[in-house]
N, C-alpha and C positions, 0 to 999 in steps of 0.2 A: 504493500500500500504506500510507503513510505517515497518507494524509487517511482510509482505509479503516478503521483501527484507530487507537481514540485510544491514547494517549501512557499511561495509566494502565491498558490493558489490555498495550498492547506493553511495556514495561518488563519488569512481572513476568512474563510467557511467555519471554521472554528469560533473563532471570534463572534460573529456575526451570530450564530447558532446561538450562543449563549447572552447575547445581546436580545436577541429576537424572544428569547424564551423566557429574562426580565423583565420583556418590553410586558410580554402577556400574561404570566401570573404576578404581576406587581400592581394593584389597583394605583393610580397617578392622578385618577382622572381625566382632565380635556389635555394636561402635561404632559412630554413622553417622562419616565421614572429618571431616569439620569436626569434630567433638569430639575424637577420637582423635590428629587433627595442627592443630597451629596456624596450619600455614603454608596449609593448606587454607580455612581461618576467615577468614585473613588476605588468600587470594586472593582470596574470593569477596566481602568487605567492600570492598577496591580495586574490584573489576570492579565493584560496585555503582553505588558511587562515580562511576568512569569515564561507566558505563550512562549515568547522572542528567545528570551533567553533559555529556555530549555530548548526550542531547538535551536540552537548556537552551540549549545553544549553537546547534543546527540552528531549535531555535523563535524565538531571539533574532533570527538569521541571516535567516526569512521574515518576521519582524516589520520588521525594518528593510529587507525586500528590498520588502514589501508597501509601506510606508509612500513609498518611491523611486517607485511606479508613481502617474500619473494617475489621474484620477479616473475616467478612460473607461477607460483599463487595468484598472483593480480593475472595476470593471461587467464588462466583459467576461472576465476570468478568473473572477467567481463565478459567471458564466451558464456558460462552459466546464467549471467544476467540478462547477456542481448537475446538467448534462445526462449530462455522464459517468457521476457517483452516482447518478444515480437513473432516466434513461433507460436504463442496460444493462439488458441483456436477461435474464440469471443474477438481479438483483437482485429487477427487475420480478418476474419467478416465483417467486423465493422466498417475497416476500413476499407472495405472493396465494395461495402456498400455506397460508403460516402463517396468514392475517390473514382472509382471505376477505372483503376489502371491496368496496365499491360505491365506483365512482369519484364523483368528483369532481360529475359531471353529473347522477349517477342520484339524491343526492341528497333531491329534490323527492317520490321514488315512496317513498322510506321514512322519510317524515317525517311522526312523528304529531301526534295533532292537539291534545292537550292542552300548556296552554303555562304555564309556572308565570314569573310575574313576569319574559315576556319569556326566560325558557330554553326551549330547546324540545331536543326528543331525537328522535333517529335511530332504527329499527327494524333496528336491525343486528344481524346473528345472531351469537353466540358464535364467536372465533377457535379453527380447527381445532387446534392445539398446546394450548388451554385444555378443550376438551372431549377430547381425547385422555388428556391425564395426568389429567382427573376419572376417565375410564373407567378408566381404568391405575390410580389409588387404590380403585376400587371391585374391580377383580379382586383386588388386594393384599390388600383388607380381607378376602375371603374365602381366597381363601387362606392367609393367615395364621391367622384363627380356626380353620379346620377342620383344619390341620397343629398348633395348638396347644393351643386348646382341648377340639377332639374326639377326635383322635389321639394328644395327648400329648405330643406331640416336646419334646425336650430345651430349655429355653429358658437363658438365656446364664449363671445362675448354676450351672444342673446341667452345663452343657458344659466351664465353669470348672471344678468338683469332677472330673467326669473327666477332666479335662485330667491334673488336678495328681495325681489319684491314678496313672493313665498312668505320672507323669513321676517317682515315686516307685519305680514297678518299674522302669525302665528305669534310675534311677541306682541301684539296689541290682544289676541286670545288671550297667551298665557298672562297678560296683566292683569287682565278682567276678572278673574279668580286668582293669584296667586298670593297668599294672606298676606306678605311681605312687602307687597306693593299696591296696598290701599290707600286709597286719597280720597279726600273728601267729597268727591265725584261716585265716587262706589261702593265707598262706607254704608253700612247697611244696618241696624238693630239688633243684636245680640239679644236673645231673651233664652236662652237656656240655662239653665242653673248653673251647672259648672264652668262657662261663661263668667257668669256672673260673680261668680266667687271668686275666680281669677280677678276677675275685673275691683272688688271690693280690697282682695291683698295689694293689690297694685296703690289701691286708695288709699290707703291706709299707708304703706308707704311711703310715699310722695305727694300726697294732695292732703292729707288729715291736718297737718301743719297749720294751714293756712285756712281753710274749709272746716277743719273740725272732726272728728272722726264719724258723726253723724251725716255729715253735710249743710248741718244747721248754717255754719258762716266766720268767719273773724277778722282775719286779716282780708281775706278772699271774702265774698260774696255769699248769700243764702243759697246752695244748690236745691235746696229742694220747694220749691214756693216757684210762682210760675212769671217771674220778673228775670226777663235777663237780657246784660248790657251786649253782649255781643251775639245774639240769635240762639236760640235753644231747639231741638234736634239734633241726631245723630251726627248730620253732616255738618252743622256748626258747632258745636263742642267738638267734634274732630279736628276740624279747621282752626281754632283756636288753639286746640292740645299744640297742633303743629307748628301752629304760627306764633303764638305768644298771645297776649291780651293786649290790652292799649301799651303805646308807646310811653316809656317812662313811670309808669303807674301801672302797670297789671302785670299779668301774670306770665313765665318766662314760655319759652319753649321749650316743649318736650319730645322735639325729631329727636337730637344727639341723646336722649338717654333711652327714651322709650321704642319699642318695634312699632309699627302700624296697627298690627294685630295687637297689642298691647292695649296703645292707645283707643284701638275700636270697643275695645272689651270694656274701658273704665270710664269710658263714655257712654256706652249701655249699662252699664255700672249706676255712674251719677244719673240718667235719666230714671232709673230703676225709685232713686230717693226720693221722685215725687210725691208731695201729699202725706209726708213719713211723719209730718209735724216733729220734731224736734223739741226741747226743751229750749228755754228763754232763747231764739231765734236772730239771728241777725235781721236789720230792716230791711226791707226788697229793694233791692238796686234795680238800675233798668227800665226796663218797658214790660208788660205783658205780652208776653209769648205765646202764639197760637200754630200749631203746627197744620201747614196746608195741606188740604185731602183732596189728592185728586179724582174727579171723577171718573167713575167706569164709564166707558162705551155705551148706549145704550144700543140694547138689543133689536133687531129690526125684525 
């Protein structure tokens, strides 16, 4: 195997092999694994390393094994070598399949007659592997032209533009539902219980402070009483969590600490506190707040 494959094809097939086979049991993700970890980068530079240098050392190792042998020893291992290489029987065939030559003898029958300053040439027909891929480029060429030229088909810039226009509906899909990426456009009412409770630790948290741990009011505002300075609904206490309250006087933002689903949730939360009456209350700031019902459709 060793003399079968030189040394600068075996290496890299090696390599690569074991490259290829981190690439695929090593989850990375959208990454390939040597990028994403170092210690990956790190193995496959050693084993490289390793690779090279061990055979350097097995080549070293027949240099000096060869050099130890007679001179009748080296004659007779390169005659045991060339007969093996080149007498088997797998090799022979292959290569008269790809090659299609005339041996050695035959020679004399296809040797033309023209002799240019003592060169002279062989009447040897075209290797079958060389007239295969001509033919195999001539089908291509038609094929291609009449898939592209005549029929039209997509060629790799318009495949690019659908690609991306594709990839454009499919992240305005995945936005529409994706809990991490809710805005005050798509926020929607949380009323399940364990919603809810999430939503109440959250409250407790970060809003009791200021709101109270009821919602009654203190620093912040009465949440639960139906007066409110910046619109009350889902989608404005959302908007608010996100944006902050008035400038210089209210309440901060809560993008950089809280997730969207977070803030959806404590906002179903505080709406939840409506009507809870609270003990000694803060006064109603704001306006009355009435939440618009759209109407159905009527039925025809």
């Amino acid at each position: 195997m060793k003399k079968l494959i030189p040394v600068y094809v075996r290496v890299p097939v090696i390599f690569f092999f074991v490259f290829g086979a981190m690439e695929y049991f090593i989850d990375s993700g959208e990454q390939p694994a040597f990028i994403r970890y170092p210690m990956v980068s790190l193995f496959l530079f050693v084993f490289l390393f390793l690779l090279i240098a061990i055979e350097i050392t097995i080549s070293a190792i027949d240099n000096i094994t060869y050099q130890l042998l007679t001179e009748q020893q080296k004659t007779q291992l390169e005659v045991v070598a060339t007969i093996s290489y080149k007498e088997s029987v797998w090799f022979k065939n292959l290569m008269q399949k790809l090659t299609k030559t005339e041996p050695i003898e035959n020679e004399l029958d296809i040797l033309l007659d023209h002799d240019y300053d003592g060169i002279k040439e062989l009447d040897n027909n075209l290797p079958p592997w060389w007239v295969y891929l001509f033919y195999a480029s001539i089908v291509f060429g038609v094929i291609y032209l009449v898939r592209f030229e005549v029929m039209g088909a997509d060629n790799q810039e318009m495949e690019l533009q659908k690609e991306l226009a594709q990839a454009k509906i499919d992240v305005a899909e995945y936005m529409k539902t994706a809990p991490d990426l809710i805005d005050e456009k798509t926020v929607t009412l949380l009323t399940e219980p364990a919603d809810l409770a999430e939503g109440k630790t959250i409250f407790m948290t970060n809003c009791a402070a200021c709101h109270r741990a009821d919602g009654g009011g203190q620093i912040g505002p009465n949440l639960t009483d139906d007066n409110w300075i910046l619109g009350g609904g889902i989608k404005n206490i959302f908007h608010t969590l996100v944006n902050g309250g008035r400038d210089g006087k209210g309440m901060i933002s809560w993008k950089g600490t809280l997730k969207p689903k977070e803030m959806q949730k404590v906002a179903s939360y505080v709406i939840s506190l409506k009507g809870s009456n609270p003990v000694d209350p803060k006064a109603p700031d704001g306006e009355i707040w009435v939440e618009e019902v759209v109407a159905a459709p009527a039925e025809k």
